[in-house]
C-alpha positions as CSV (number, residue, x, y, z in Angstrom):
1,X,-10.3,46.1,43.3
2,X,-12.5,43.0,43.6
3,X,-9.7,41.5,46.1
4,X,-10.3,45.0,47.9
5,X,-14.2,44.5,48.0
6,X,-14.1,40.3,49.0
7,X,-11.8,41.4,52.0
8,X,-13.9,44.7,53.4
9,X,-16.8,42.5,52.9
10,X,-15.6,40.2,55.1
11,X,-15.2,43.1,58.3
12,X,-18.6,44.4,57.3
13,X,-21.6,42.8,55.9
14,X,-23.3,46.5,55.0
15,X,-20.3,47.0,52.9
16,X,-22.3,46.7,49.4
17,X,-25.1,48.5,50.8
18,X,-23.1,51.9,51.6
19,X,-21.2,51.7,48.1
20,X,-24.3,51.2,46.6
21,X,-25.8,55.0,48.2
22,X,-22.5,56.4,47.5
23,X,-23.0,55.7,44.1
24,X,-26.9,56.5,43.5
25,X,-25.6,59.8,45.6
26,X,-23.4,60.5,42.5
27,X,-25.8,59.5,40.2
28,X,-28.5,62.1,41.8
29,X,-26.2,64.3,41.2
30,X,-26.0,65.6,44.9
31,X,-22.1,66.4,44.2
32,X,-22.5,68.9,41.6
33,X,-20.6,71.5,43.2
34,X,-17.8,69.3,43.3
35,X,-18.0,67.6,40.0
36,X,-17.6,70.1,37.0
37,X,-17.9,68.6,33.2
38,X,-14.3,67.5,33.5
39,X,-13.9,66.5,37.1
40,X,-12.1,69.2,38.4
41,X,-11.9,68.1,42.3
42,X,-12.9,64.6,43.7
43,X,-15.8,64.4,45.7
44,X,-14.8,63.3,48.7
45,X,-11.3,65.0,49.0
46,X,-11.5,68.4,50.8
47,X,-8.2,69.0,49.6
48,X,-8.2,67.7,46.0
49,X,-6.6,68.9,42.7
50,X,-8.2,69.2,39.5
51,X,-8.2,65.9,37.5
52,X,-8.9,64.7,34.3
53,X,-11.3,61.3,33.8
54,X,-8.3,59.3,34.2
55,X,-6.5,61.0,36.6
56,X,-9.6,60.7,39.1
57,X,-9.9,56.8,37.7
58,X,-6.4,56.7,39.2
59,X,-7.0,58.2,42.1
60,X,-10.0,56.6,43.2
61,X,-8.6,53.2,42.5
62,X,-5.2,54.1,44.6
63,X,-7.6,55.4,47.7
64,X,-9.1,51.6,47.5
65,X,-6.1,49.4,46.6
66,X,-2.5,50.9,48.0
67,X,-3.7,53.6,50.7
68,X,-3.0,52.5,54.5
69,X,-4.1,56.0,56.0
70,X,-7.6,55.6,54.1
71,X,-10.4,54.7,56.6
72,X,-13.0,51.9,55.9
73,X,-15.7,54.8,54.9
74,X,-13.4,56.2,52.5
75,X,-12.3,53.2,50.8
76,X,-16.3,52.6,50.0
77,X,-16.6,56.1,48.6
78,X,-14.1,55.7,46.5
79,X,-15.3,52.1,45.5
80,X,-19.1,54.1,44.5
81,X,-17.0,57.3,42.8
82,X,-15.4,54.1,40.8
83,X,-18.5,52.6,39.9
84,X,-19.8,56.0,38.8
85,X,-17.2,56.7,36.4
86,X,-17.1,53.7,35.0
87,X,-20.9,53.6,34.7
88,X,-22.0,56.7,34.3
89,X,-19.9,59.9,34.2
90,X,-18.2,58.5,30.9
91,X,-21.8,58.8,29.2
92,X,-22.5,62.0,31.0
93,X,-19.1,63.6,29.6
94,X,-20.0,62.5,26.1
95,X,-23.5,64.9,26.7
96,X,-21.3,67.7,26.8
97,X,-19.7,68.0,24.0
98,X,-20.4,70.6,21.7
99,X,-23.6,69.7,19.5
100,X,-20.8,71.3,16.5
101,X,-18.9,68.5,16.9
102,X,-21.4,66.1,15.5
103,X,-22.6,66.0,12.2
104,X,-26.2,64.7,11.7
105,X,-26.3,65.6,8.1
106,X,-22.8,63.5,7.4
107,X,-22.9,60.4,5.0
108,X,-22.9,57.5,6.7
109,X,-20.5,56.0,3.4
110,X,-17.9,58.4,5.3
111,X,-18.1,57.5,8.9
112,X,-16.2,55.6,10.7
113,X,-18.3,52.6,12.4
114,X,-17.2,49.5,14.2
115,X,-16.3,46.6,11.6
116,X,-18.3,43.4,12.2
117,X,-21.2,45.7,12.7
118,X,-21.7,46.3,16.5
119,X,-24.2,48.6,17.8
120,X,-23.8,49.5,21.8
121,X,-27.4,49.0,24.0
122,X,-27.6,51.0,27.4
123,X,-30.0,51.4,30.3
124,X,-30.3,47.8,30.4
125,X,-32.4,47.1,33.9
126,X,-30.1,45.7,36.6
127,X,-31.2,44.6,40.1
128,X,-28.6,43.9,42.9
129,X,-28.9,40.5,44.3
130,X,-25.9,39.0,46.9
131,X,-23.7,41.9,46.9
132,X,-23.8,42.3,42.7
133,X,-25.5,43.6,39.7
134,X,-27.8,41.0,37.4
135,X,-29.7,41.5,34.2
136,X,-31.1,39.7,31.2
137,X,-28.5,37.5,29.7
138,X,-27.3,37.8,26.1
139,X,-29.1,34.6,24.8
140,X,-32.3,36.1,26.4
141,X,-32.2,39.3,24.9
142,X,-30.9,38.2,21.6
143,X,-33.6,35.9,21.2
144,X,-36.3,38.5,21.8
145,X,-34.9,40.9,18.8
146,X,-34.8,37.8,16.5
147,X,-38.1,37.5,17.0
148,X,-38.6,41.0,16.3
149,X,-36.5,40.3,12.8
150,X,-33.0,42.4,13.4
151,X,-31.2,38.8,13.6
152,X,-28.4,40.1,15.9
153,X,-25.1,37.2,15.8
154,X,-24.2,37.6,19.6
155,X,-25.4,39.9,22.7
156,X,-22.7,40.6,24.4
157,X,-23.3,42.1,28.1
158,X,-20.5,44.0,29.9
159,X,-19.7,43.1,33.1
160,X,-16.8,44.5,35.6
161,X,-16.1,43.6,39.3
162,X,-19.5,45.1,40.7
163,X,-21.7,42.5,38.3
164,X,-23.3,43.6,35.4
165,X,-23.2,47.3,33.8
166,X,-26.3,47.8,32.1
167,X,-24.6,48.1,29.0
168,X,-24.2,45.5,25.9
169,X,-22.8,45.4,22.9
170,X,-24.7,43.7,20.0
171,X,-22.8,42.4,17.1
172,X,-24.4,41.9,13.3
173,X,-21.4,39.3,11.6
174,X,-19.2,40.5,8.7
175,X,-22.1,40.9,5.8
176,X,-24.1,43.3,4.0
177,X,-27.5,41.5,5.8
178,X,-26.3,42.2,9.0
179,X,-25.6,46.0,8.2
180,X,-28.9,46.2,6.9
181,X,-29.9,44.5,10.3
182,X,-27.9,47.2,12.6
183,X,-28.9,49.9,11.2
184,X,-33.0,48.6,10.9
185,X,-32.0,48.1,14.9
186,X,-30.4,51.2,15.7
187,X,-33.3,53.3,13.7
188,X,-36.2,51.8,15.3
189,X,-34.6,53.6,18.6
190,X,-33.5,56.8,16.7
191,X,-37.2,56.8,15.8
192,X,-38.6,56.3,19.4
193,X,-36.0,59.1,20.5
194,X,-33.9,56.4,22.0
195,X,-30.8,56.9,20.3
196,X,-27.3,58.1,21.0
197,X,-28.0,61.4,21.1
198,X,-30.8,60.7,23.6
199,X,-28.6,59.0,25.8
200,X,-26.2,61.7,26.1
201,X,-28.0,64.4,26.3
202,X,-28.1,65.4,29.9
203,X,-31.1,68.0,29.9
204,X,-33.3,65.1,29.3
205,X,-35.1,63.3,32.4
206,X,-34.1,59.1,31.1
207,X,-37.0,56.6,31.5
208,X,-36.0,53.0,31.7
209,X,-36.3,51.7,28.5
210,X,-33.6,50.5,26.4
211,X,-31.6,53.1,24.3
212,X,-28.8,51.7,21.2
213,X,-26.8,53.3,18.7
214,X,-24.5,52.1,15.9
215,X,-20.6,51.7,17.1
216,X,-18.4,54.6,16.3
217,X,-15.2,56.5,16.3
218,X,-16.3,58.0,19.5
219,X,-17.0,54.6,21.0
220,X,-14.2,52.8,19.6
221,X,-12.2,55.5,21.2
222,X,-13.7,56.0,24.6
223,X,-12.7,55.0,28.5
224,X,-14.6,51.9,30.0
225,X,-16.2,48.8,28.9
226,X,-17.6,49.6,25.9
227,X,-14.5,51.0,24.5
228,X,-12.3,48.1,25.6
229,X,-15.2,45.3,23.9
230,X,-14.6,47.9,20.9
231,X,-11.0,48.1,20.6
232,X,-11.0,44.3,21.4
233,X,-13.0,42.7,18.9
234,X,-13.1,45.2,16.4
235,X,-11.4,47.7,14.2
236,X,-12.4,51.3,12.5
237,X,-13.3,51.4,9.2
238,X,-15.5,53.4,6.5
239,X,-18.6,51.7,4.6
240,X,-16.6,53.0,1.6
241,X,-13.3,51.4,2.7
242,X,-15.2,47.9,3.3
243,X,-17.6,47.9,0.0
244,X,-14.2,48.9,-1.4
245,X,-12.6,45.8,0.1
246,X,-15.4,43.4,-0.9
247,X,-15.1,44.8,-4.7
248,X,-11.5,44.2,-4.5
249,X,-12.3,40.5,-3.2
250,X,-14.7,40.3,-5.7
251,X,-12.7,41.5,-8.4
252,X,-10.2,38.8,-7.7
253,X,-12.7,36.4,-7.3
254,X,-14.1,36.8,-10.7
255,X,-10.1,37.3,-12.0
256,X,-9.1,33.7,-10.5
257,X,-12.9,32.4,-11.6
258,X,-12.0,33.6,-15.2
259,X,-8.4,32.2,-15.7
260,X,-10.1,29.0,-14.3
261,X,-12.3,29.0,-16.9
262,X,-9.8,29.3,-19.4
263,X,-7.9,26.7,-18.3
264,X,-10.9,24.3,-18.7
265,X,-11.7,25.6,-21.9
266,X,-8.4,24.5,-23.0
267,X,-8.2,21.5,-21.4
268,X,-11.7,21.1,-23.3
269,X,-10.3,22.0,-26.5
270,X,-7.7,19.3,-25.8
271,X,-10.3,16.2,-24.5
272,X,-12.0,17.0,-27.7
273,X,-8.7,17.0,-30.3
274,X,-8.1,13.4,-28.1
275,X,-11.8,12.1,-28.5
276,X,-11.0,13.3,-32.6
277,X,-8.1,11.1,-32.6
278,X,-9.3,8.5,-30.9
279,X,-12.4,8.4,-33.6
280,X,-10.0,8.3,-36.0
281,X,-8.5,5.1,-34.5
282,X,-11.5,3.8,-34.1
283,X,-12.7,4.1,-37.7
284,X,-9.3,2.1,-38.8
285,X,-10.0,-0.7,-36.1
286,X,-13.0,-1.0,-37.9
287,X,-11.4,-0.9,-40.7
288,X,-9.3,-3.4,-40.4
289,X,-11.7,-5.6,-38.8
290,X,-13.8,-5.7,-41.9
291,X,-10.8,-6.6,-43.8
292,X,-9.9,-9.6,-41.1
293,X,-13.8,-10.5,-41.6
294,X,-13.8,-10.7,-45.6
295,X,-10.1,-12.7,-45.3
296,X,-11.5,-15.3,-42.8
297,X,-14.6,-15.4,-44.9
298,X,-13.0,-16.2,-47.9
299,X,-10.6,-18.6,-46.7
300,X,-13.4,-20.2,-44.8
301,X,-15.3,-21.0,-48.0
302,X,-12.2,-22.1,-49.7
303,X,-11.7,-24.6,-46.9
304,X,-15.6,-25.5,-46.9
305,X,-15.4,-26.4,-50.9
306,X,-11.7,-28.4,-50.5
307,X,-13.3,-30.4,-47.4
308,X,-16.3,-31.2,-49.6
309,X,-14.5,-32.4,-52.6
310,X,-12.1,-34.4,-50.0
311,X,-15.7,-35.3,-48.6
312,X,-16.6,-36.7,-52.5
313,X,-13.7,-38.4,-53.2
314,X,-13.1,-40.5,-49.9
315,X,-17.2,-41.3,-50.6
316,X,-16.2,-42.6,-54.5
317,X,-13.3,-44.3,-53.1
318,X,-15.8,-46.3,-50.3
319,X,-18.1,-47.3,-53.3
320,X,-15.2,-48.5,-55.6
321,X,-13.8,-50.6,-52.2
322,X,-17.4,-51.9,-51.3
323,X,-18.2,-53.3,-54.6
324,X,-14.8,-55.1,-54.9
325,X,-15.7,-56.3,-51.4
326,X,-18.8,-57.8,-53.3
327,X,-16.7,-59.2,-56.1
328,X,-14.8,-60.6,-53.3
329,X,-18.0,-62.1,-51.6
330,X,-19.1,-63.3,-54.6
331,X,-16.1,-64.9,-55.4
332,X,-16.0,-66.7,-52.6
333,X,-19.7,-68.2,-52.5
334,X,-18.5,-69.8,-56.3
335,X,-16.3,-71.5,-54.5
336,X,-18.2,-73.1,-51.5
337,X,-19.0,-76.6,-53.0
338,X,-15.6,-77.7,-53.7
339,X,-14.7,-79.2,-50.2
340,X,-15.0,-78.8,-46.5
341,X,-11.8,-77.4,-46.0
342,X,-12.3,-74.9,-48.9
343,X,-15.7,-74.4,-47.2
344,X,-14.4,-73.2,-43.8
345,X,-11.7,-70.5,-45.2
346,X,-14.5,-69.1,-47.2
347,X,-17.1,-68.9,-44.3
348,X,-13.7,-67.3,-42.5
349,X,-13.1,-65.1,-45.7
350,X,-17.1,-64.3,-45.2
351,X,-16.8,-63.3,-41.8
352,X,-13.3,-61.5,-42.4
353,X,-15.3,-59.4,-45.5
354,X,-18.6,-58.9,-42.9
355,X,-16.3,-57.4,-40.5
356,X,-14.6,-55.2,-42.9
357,X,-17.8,-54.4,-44.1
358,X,-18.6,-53.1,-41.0
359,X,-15.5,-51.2,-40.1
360,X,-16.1,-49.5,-43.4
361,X,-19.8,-48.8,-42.4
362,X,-18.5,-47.4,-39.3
363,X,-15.7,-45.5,-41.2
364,X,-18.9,-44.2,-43.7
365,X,-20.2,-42.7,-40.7
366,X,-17.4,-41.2,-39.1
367,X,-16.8,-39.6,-42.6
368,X,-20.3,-38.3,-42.5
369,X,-19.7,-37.2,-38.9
370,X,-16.7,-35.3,-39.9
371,X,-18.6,-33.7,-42.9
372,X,-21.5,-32.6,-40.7
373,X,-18.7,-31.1,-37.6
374,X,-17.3,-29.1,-40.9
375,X,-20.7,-27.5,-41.8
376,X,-21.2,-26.8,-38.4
377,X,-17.7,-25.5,-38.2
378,X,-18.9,-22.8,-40.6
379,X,-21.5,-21.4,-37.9
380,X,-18.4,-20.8,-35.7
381,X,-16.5,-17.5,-37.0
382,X,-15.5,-16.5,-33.9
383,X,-12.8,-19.3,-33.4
384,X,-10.9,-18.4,-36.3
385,X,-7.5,-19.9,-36.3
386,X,-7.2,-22.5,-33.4
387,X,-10.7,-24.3,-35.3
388,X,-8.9,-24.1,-38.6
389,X,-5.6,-25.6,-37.0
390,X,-7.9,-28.6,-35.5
391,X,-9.4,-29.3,-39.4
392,X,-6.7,-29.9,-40.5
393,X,-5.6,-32.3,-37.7
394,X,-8.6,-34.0,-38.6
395,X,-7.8,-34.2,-41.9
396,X,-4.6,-35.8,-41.7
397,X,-5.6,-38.0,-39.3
398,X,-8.7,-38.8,-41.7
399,X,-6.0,-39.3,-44.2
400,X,-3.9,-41.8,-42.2
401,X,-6.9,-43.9,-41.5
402,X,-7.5,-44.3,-45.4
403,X,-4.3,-44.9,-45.7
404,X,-4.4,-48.1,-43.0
405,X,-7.4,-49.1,-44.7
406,X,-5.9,-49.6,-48.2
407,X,-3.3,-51.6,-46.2
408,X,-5.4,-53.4,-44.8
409,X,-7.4,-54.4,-47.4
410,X,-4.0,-55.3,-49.3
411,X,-3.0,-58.0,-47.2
412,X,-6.6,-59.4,-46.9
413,X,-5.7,-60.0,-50.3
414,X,-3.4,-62.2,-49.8
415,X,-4.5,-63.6,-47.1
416,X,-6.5,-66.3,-48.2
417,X,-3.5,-69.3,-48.1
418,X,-2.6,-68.3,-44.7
419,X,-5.8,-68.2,-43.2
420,X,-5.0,-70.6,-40.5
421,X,-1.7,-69.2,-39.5
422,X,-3.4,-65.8,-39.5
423,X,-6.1,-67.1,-37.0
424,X,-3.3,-69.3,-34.6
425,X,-1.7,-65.8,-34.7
426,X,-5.0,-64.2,-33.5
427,X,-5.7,-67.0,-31.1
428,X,-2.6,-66.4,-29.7
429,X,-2.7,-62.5,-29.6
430,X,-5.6,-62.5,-27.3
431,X,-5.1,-64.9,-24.8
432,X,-1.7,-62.6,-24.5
433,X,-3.8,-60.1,-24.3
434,X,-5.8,-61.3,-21.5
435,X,-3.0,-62.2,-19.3
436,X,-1.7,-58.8,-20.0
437,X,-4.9,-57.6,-18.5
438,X,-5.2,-60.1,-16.0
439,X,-1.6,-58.8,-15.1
440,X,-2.6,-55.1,-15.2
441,X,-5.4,-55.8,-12.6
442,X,-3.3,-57.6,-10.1
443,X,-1.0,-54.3,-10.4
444,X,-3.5,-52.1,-10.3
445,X,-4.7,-53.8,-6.8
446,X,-1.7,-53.7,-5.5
447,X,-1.0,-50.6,-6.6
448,X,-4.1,-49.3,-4.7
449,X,-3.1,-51.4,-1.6
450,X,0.7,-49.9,-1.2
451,X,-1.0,-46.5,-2.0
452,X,-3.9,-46.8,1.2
453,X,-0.7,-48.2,3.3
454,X,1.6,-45.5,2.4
455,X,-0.9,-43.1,3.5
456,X,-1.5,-44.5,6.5
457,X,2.5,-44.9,7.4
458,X,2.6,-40.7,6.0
459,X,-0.5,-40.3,8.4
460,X,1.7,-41.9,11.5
461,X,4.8,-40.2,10.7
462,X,3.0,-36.9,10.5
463,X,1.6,-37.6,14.1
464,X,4.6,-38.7,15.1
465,X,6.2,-35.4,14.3
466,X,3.7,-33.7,16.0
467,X,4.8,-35.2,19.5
468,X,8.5,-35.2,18.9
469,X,7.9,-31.5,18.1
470,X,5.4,-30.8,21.0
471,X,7.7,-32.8,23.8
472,X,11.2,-30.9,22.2
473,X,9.4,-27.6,22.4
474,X,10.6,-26.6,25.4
475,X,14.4,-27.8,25.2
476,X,17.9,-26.3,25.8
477,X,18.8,-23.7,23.3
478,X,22.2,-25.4,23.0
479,X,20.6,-28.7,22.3
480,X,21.5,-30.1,18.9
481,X,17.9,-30.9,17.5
482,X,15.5,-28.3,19.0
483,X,11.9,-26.5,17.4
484,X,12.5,-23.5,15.2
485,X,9.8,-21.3,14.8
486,X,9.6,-21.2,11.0
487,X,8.4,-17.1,10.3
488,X,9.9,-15.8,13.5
489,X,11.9,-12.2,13.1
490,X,15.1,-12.2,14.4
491,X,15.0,-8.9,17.0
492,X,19.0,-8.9,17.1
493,X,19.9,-6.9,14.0
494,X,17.4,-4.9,14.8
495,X,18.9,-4.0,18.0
496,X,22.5,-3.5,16.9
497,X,21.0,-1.4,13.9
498,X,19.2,0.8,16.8
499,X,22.1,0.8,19.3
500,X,24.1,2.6,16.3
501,X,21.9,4.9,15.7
502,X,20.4,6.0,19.3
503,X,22.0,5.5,22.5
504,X,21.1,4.3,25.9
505,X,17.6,3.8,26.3
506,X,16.0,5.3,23.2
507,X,18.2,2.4,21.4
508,X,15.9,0.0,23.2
509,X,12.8,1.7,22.4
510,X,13.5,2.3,18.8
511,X,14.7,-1.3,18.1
512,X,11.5,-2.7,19.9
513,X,9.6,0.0,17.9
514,X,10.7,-1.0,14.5
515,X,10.9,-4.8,15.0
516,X,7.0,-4.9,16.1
517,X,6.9,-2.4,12.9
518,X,8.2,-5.3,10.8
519,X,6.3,-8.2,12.8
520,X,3.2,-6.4,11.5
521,X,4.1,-6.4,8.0
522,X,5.1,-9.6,7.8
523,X,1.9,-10.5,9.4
524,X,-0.1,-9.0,6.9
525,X,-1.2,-11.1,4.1
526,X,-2.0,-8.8,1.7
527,X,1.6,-8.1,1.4
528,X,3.1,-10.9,-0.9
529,X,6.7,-8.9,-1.9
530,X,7.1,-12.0,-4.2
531,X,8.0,-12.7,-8.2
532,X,7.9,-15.9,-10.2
533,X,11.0,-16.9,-12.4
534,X,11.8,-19.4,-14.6
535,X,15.1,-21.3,-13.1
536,X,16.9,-23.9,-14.9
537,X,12.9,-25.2,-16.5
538,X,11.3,-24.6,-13.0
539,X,9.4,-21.6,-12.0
540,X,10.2,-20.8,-8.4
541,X,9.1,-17.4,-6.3
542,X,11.9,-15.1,-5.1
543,X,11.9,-12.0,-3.0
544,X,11.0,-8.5,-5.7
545,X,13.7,-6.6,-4.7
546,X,11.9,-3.6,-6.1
547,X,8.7,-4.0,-3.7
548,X,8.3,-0.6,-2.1
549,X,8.7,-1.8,1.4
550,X,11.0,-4.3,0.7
551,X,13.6,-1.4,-1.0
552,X,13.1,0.7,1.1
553,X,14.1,-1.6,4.1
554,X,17.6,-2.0,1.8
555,X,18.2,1.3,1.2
556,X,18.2,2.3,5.5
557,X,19.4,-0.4,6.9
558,X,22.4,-2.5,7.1
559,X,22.2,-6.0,5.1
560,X,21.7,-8.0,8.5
561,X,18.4,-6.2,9.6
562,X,17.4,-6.7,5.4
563,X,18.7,-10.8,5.7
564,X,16.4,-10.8,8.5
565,X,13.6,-10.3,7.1
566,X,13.8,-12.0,3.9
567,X,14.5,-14.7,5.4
568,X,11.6,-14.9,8.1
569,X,9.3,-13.8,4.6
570,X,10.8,-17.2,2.8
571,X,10.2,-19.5,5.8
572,X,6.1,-18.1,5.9
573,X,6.1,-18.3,1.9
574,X,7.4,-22.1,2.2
575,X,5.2,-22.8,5.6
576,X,2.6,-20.9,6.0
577,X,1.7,-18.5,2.9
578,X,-2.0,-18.5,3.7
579,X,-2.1,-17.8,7.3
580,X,1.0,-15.4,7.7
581,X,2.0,-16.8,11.3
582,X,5.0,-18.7,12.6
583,X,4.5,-22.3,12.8
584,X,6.5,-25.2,14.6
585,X,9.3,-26.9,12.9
586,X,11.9,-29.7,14.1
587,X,15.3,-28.5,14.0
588,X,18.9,-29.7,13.8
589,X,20.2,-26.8,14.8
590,X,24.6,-28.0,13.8
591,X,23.5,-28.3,10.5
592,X,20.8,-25.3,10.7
593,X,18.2,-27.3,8.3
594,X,15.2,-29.4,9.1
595,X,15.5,-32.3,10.9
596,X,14.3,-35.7,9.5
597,X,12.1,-37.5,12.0
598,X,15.3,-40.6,12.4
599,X,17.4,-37.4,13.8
600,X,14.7,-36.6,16.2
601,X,13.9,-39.5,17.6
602,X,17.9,-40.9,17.8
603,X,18.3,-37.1,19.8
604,X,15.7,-38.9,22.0
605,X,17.2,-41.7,22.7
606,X,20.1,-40.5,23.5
607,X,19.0,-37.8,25.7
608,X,17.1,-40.8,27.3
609,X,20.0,-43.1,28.1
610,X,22.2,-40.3,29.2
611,X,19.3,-39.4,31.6
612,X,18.7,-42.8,32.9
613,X,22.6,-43.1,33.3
């Protein structure tokens, strides 16, 4: 119809205004004769049958869209008897219904309303402006009853091909507030004589404020716009039916709410029969602890009194050697005066005892040392075992130093007729001694030199490397010593595992798709799919064969794609583990290992000479 109205509008610009009086002419009612309750005859037929509301829609619409015999005039008749049914007639119809039919006095529990709450506002003003009706838009007019408190969700104006209608429909949501709302909304116009009734009822002279009523049955069910926004976006129900409905929801909200409250009240019931056991456990830990605490105690104070008896009898055992020293001493002064040669062994003997003296001065003090690191020993609980383990290193040790001592003291016994031997001995110990150290210098030097040189020559032949690596970079792939890119994946597994599996180009995609897929995780250095063992006494890393990524990768692919990357993951491990990128490695590519730098540079030459040839 709107195509119908763009093209007559087109021919003749007065087209809107004569549909327009058509229209107000029907609304006047200046047709009466021909317009019964029920449209019996259309106005502007002479000829015309009796017709329903539909029937006339029909026919009205077929006058303006399919007849060719129709002239201009009576095409915009129709167009107004259109607009006039759809407007106007539909509310007029509903006026004469028989007052029986409605029950003022029924319960609004049993009605049947429109569910989310709608309630349907008519006579809203309209002005035509450019060939079409305009009002208040939705957002206008719902903004102005929030203010007045109703709190409407949406307004909703109905609009057909002539522009706006002058009807709406307001909706209230889903919730018991916004029933409360709609009917507060639809009561303040009952009260003001603005209500449905009002509307309808033909006998009254309408002013041109705003009348509303709730959404029925009867609107639900009716012809036009309001009827199809009804039917559309809502459905029929009872406020029985839907309190019923929310008790049901409610009941099996409270249902699931109980059994979920049962289920943590067992799972309760079992945190708390853990947290008992667990208190049990703790209270033999404890137990046990105390236990550990008396036994280290005890043993502790066994070790404290045999370490101070040991203490005791290594101090009786100084005394009883220092005061034969003395004897010795004394011994010796007796026999001073008998000649010169008696004189110098005893002043050797003298110096032989003041040494020993003070070796067993320094020995008394260790000893007292050793006593005072075993009381402070007793301070340290905490170290238990390992501190009781090093004791009794100390004492054996402490033992075997006694033991020397005695020996020592032995042969000084008998020492005092080979006195000069002893001393040529001595003599010649240390000035051995000194070229020994004289010696260990001079190798030491040189040590240090042949170190600073080798690092220099390592220093050269790394930079050396370098260049042979940088100038071969670029060489023939079927050279014999080339650079290998040590971390690089090899794409061509990849490719024959996709060219099995897809065909054509989707092969191509999917192999580039799962080798970049692979690139990335090899680049990532968070992913170290790596294990130490223990081979043959030396701990190496090896590939986890049950790394997630790593087994998976087995498990879906052939063993060449797998081979792949294993083996570009051991040449990063080996080369680059921190960085996780390929690096630059000289190559003999016969013998597929590293090259030594000799093999590079002979390659050189002999590319040189064949070059120059």
């Amino acid at each position: 119809m709107s195509q119908i109205r763009d093209e007559t509008s087109k021919i003749d610009p007065e087209f809107e205004e004569y549909m327009h009086k058509y229209y107000k002419e029907l609304q006047d009612s200046l047709f009466k004769d021909k317009i019964s309750k029920k449209i019996v005859k259309c106005p502007f037929c002479p000829d015309s049958r009796d017709y329903d509301y539909d029937d006339i829609l029909r026919h009205a619409n077929w006058i303006v869209k399919e007849s060719k015999s129709a002239t201009f005039k009576e095409k915009v008749r129709h167009m107004g008897l259109i607009d006039y049914l759809e407007r106007d007639f539909h509310a007029k119809s509903k006026c004469s219904e028989s007052p029986s039919a409605i029950t003022p006095n029924q319960k609004v529990n049993d009605e049947l309303i429109v569910w989310p709450w709608m309630a349907v506002v008519a006579n809203i003003p309209v002005e035509l402006k450019n060939g079409r009706y305009v009002g208040e838009s939705g957002k206008k007019i719902k903004d102005k009853w929030i203010t007045e408190g109703y709190n409407p969700v949406k307004v909703h104006p109905l609009w057909n091909w002539q522009g706006h209608s002058g009807l709406a429909v307001v909706e209230f949501g889903k919730t018991w507030d916004g029933f409360s709302h709609a009917m507060r909304f639809v009561k303040a116009f009952e009260v003001n004589k603005h209500g449905r009734k009002d509307w309808f009822n033909r006998d009254r002279c309408k002013d041109d404020k705003l009348y509303a009523w709730i959404g029925t049955d009867e609107d639900y069910n009716s012809y036009g716009l309001v009827g199809d926004y009804l039917r559309k976006h809502g459905d029929l129900k009872t406020v029985s039916d839907i309190q019923k409905e929310d008790e049901t929801k409610n009941s099996k909200l409270i249902m699931g709410l109980k059994t979920m409250i049962d289920e943590k009240s067992k799972r309760s019931e079992e945190i708390k029969s853990e947290i008992s056991k667990t208190d049990l456990h703790m209270a033999d830990v404890i137990k046990q602890k105390e236990v550990m605490t008396e036994d280290f105690n005890r043993d502790m104070k066994v070790m404290q009194e045999k370490a101070n008896e040991q203490l005791k009898r290594i101090t009786l055992e100084h005394e009883q050697i220092k005061l034969l020293l003395e004897d010795r001493e004394k011994e010796l002064r007796d026999r001073e005066a008998f000649n010169e040669t008696e004189k110098k062994k005893l002043d050797s003997e003298k110096r032989m005892n003041e040494l020993a003296i003070q070796e067993q001065k320094k020995a008394d003090e260790r000893m007292l040392g050793l006593a005072e690191d075993q009381k402070r020993e007793k301070e340290k609980v905490h170290q238990k075992i390992i501190e009781l383990q090093k004791k009794l290193d100390e004492k054996q040790k402490l033992e075997l130093q006694i033991k020397q001592m005695k020996g020592a003291l032995e042969v000084m016994k008998h020492m005092s007729n080979e006195d000069i031997e002893a001393k040529k001995k001595v003599d010649s110990i240390q000035e051995n001694l000194k070229e020994k150290e004289e010696e260990l210098a001079g190798l030491e030097a040189l040590n240090q030199a042949l170190i600073i040189k080798e690092r220099k020559s390592n220093d050269e032949l790394v930079e050396a490397r370098k260049e042979l690596i940088a100038g071969l970079r670029g060489n023939s792939a079927r050279a014999l010593i080339g650079v290998k890119r040590m971390g690089d994946l090899d794409e061509k597994p990849f490719i024959a595992a996709a060219k099995r599996r897809f065909s054509g180009r989707d092969g191509a995609e999917e192999a580039i798709k799962l080798a970049s897929l692979w690139e990335d995780h090899l680049r990532d250095p968070s992913w170290h799919p790596f294990k130490v063992v223990t081979v043959g006494g030396n701990i190496k890393e090896i590939i986890d064969q049950e790394d997630e990524k790593i087994a998976s990768l087995k498990s879906e692919f052939d063993n060449d794609v797998f081979n792949a990357v294993v083996t570009a993951l051991n040449e990063l491990n080996e080369y680059n583990p921190s960085g996780r990128y390929p690096v630059d490695e000289l190559w003999n590519k016969k013998e597929n290992k590293k090259a030594t730098l000799k093999e590079g540079v002979q390659f050189l030459i002999k590319t040189w000479r064949s070059v120059k040839r």
